[in-house]
DRENDO-1510 file (C-alpha; in Angstrom, 1 decimal, always signed):
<recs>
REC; n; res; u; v; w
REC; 1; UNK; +102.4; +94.1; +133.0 .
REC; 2; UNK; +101.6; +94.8; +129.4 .
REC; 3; UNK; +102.9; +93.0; +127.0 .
REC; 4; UNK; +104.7; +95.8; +125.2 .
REC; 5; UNK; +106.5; +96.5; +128.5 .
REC; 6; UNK; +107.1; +92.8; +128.7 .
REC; 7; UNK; +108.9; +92.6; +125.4 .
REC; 8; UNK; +111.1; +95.5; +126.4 .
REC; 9; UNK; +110.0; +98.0; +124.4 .
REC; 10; UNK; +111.3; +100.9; +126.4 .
REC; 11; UNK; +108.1; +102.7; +126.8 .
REC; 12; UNK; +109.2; +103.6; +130.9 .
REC; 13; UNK; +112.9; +105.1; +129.3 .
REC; 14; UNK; +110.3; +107.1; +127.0 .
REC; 15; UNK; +108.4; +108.5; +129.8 .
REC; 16; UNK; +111.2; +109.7; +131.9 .
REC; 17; UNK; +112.7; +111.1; +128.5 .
REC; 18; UNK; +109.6; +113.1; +128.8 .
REC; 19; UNK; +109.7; +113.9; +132.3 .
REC; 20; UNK; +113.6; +115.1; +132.1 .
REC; 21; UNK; +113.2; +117.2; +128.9 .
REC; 22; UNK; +109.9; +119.2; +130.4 .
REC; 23; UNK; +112.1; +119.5; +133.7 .
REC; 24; UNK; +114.9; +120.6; +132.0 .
REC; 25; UNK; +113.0; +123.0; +129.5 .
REC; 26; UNK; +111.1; +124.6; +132.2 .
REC; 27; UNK; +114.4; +124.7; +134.7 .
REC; 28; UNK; +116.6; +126.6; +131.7 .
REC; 29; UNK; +114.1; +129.3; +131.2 .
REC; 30; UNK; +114.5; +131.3; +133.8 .
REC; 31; UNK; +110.5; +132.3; +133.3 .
REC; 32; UNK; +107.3; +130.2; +133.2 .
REC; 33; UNK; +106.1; +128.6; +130.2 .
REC; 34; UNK; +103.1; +128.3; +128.8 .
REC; 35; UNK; +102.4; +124.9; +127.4 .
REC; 36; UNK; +102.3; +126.2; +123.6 .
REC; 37; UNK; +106.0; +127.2; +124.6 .
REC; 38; UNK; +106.6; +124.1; +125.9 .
REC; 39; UNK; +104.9; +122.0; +123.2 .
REC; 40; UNK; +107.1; +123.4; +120.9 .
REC; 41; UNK; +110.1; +122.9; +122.7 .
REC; 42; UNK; +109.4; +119.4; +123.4 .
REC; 43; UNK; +107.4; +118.1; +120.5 .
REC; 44; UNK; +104.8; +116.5; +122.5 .
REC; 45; UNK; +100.9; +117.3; +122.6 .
REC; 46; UNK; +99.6; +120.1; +124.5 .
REC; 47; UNK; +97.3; +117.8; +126.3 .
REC; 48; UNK; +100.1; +115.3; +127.0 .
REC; 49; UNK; +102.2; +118.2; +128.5 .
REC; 50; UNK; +99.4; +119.2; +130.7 .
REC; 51; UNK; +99.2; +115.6; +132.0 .
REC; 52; UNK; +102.2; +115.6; +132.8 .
REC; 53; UNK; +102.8; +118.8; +134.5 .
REC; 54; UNK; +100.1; +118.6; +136.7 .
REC; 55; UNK; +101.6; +115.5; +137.8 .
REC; 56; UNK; +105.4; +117.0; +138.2 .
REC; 57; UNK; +103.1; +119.9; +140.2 .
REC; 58; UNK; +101.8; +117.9; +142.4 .
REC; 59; UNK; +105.0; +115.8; +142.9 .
REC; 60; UNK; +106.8; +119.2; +143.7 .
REC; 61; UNK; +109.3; +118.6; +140.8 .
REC; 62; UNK; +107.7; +121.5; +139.0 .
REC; 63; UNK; +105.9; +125.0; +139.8 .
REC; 64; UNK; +102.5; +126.4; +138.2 .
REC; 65; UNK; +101.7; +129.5; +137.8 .
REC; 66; UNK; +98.6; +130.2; +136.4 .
REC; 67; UNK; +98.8; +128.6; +133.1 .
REC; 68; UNK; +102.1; +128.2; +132.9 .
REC; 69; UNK; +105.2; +126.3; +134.4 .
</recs>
């Protein structure tokens, strides 16, 4: 465990903020995104976003297509 995570500094709760707002961006589109849509929905780095989506991709949690989600 790192110590930041040992002093409770909420870095998990800021993931899954993460996580929920791309899932809930990409869910209340009702079209794919591309991730310079997505980065500016969210805030967050393109190459953070892409990260992330692939992972939500491969968890099933999220759809590609082509270069968007």
């Amino acid at each position: 465990m790192s110590a930041g995570a040992a002093a409770g500094d909420g870095a998990p709760a800021a993931m899954a903020d993460r996580i929920f707002a791309i899932v809930e961006i990409c869910a209340g589109a009702g079209r794919p995104l591309s991730l310079a849509e997505l980065a500016a929905e969210t805030g967050l780095p393109k190459s953070s976003l892409h990260r992330i989506c692939a992972q939500l991709v491969r968890l099933g949690a999220l759809d590609a297509d082509g270069a968007s989600y």
